[in-house]
RONU-421659 format. One record per residue (C-alpha): residue in one letter; z, x, y. Coordinates in steps of 0.2 Angstrom, whole numbers. Example, Ala and Ser with C-alpha at 12.3 -4.5 7.8 and 13.67 -1.06 7.14 Angstrom:
% residues 2
code | w | u | v
A | 39 | 62 | -22 $
S | 36 | 68 | -5 $
//
This chain:
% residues 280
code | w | u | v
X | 0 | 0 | 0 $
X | -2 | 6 | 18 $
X | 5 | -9 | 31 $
X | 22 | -5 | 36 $
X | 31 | -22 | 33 $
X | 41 | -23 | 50 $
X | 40 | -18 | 66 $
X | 53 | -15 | 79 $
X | 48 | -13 | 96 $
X | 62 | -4 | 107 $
X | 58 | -8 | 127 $
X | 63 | 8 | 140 $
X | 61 | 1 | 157 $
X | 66 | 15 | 169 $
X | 60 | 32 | 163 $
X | 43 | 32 | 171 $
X | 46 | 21 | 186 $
X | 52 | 35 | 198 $
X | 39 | 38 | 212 $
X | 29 | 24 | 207 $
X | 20 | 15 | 221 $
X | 25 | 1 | 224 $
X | 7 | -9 | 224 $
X | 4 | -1 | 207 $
X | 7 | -8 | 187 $
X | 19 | 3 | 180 $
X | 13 | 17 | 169 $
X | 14 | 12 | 150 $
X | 16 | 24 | 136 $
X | 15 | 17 | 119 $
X | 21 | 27 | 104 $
X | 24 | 25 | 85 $
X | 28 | 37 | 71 $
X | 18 | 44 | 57 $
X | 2 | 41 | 53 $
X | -6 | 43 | 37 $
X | -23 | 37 | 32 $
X | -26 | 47 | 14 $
X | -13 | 48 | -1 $
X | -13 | 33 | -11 $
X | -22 | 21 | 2 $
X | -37 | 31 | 0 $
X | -47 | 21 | -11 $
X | -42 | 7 | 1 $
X | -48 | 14 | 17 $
X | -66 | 18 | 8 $
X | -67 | 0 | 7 $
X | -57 | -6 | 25 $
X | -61 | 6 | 34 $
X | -47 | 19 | 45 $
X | -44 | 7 | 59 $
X | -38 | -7 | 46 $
X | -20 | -4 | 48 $
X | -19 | -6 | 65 $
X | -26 | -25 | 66 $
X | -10 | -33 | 69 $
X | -6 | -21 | 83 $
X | -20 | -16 | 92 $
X | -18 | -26 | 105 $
X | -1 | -16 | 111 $
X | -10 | -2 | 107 $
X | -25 | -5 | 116 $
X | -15 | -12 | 133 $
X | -5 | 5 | 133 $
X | -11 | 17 | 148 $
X | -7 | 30 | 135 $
X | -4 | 28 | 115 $
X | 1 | 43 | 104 $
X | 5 | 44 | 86 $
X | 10 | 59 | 75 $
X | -7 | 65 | 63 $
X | 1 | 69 | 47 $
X | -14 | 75 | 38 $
X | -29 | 88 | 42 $
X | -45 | 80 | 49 $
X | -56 | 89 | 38 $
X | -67 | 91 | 21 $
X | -64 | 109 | 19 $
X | -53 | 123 | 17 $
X | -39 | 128 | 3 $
X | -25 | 117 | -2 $
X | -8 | 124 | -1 $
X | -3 | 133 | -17 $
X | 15 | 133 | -14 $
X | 16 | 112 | -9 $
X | 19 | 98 | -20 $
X | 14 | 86 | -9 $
X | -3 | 89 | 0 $
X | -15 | 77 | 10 $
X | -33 | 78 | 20 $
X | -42 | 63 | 29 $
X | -62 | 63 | 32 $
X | -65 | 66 | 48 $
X | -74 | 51 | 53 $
X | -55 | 44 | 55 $
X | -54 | 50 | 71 $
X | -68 | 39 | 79 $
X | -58 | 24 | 73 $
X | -41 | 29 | 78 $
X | -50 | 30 | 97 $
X | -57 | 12 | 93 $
X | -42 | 7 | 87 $
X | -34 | 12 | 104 $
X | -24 | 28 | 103 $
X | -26 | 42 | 117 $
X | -16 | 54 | 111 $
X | -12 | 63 | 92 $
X | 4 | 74 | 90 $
X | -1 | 87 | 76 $
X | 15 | 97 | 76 $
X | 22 | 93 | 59 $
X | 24 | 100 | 40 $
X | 5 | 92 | 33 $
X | -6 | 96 | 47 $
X | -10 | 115 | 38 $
X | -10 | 107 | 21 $
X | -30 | 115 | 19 $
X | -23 | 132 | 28 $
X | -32 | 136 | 45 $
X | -48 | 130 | 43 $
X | -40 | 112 | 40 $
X | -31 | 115 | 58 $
X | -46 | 120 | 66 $
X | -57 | 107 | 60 $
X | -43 | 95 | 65 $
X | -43 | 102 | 81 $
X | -63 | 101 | 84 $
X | -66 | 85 | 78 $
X | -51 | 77 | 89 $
X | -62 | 87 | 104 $
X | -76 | 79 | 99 $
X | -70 | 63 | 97 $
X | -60 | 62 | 114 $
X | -42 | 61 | 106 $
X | -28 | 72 | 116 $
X | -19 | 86 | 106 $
X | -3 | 90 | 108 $
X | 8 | 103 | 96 $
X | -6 | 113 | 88 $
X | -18 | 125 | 93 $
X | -31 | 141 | 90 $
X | -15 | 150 | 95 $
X | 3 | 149 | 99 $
X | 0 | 148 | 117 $
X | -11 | 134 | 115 $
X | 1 | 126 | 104 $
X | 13 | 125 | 115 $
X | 2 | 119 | 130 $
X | 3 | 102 | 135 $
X | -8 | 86 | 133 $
X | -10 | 82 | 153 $
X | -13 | 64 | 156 $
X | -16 | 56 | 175 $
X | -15 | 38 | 176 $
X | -15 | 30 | 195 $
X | -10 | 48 | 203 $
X | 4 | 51 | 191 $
X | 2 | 67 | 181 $
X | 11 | 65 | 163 $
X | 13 | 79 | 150 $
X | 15 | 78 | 132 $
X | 21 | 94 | 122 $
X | 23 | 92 | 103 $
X | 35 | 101 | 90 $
X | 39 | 105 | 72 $
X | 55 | 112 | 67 $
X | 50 | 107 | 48 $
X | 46 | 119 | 33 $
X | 34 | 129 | 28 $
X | 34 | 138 | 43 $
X | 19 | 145 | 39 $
X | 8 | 135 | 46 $
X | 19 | 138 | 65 $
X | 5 | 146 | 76 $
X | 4 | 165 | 81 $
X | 0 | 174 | 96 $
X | -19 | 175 | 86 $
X | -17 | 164 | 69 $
X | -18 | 144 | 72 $
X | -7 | 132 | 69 $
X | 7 | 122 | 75 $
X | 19 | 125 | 91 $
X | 38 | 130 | 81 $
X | 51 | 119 | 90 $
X | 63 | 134 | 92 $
X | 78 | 131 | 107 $
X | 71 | 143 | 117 $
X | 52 | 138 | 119 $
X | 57 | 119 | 120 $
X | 66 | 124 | 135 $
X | 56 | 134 | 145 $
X | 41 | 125 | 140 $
X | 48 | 110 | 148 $
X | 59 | 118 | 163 $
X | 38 | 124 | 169 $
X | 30 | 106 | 163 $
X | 43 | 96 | 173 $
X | 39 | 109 | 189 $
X | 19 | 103 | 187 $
X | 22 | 86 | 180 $
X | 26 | 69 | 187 $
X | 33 | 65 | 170 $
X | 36 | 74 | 153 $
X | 37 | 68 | 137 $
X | 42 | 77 | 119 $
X | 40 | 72 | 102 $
X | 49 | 83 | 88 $
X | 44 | 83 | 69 $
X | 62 | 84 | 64 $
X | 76 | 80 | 51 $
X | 79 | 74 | 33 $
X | 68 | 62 | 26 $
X | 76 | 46 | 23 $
X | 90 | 49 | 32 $
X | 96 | 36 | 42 $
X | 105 | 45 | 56 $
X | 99 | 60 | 64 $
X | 103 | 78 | 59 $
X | 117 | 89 | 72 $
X | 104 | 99 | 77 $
X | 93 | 85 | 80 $
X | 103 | 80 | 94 $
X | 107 | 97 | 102 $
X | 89 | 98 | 104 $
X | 85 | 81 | 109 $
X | 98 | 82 | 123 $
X | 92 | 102 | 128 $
X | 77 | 94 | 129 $
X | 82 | 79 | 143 $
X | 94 | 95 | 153 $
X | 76 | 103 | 155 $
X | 66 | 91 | 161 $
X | 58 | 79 | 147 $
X | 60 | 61 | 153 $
X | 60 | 53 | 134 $
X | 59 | 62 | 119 $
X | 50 | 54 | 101 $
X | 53 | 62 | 83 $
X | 48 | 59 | 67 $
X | 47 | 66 | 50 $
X | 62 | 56 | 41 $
X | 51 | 41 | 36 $
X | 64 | 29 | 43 $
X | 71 | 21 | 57 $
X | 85 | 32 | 68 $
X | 96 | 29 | 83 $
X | 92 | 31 | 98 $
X | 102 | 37 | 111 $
X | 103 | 37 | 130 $
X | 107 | 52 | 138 $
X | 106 | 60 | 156 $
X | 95 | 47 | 163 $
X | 82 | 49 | 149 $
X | 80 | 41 | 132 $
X | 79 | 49 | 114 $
X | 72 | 40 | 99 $
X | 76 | 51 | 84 $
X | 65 | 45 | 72 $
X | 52 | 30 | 73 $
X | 48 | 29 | 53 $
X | 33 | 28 | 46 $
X | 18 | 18 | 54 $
X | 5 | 20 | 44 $
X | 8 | 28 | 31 $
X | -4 | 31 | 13 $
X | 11 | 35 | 2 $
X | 21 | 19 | 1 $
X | 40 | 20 | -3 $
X | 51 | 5 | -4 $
X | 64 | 16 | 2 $
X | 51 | 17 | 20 $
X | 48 | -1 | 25 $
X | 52 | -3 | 44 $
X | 44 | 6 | 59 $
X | 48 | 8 | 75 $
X | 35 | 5 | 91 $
X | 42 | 12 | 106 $
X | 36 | 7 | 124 $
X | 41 | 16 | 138 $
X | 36 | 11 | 156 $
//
């Protein structure tokens, strides 16, 4: 099975309303956990189509200034699968085209699948999202661009995305000249957002993060979610646990630990409810 069963959606009403003229709609960010269109569903999205799972939601998708979802699997037809892995996924390519139709902006690709086909999976992933128009945030041809926000302007408001991964292997972590994704290590989460919130109207952080199935989020979890509001992220997202977590309210921004599983091809009775979170 791929459709999530139930859908939460949490409602944040004054992280991206500072400086907002008056006249204006407020800006409206969309985002939901992770997305994956291969594993099991595969046979089903030969015959429905990549945009299937998102018929019941397109329309909050589609009205959202921005919508971002965590990729979970390569974009590509090539490359070698991990030998070390037990669980390890791919997605054709032609995906992408109907994630865009389907409404999303924006795909976070810092996470423990996306380097499941080694580099050339990441750099497939990378150019067909190019291509296709999708923003990337969290991976890269090289750290530096991994850990270079998405930059979105929406009615003179300039909002960044950045994107971690602070889940195993940590092989597929970017290098100064190697591809891959951007680590979520204290100390580049801070300084990457002390300089985005200098440019940036807004910033926004996702983290692939914690224990899957876990219901309440890791210590570490929020130590960096809360680093990340003291240095300039208005509203962080994670992911990775495959079910819902808390969310917490913190120094005038907003943390949503975990948001589940959205779309997800590997179907677990124990992953059932997702979270959509709309932040305006």
């Amino acid at each position: 099975m791929m459709i999530i069963r139930n859908i939460f959606i949490f409602l944040l009403t004054a992280a991206l309303s500072q400086a907002i003229p008056a006249h204006s709609e407020p800006i409206s960010v969309v985002a939901v956990g992770d997305l994956l269109l291969g594993g099991s569903a595969t046979e089903k999205m030969k015959r429905t189509g990549f945009a299937y799972p998102f018929q019941k939601t397109e329309d909050l998708i589609q009205k959202a200034d921005i919508a971002m979802a965590n990729l979970e699997a390569p974009l590509t037809v090539r490359g070698e699968k991990h030998p070390d892995k037990k669980y390890t996924f791919r997605v054709p390519p032609s995906a992408a085209t109907e994630l865009k139709q389907a409404g999303f902006d924006l795909m976070t690709l810092a996470n423990n699948h996306i380097g499941d086909y080694g580099e050339q999976g990441v750099i497939d992933t990378l150019e067909t999202l190019e291509k296709t128009g999708l923003g990337i945030s969290g991976a890269g041809r090289n750290l530096k661009a991994a850990r270079t926000p998405f930059v979105a302007e929406i009615d003179g408001q300039k909002l960044a995305f950045l994107s971690y991964s602070n889940t195993f292997p940590k092989s597929f972590y970017a290098r100064k000249t190697k591809p891959g994704t951007a680590p979520g290590y204290f100390e580049y989460v801070a300084a990457d957002l002390r300089k985005a919130s200098r440019k940036f109207d807004h910033v926004i952080v996702s983290f692939h993060w914690g224990g899957e199935r876990m219901n309440e989020p890791k210590d570490y979890q929020k130590e960096l979610g809360r680093l990340a509001i003291d240095n300039g992220a208005d509203v962080v997202i994670g992911h990775h646990p495959h079910v819902l977590q808390g969310a917490e309210i913190y120094n005038g921004g907003i943390i949503y630990y975990s948001l589940g599983n959205f779309a997800f091809g590997s179907y677990s009775q124990a992953a059932v409810t997702a979270g959509m979170a709309r932040i305006w």
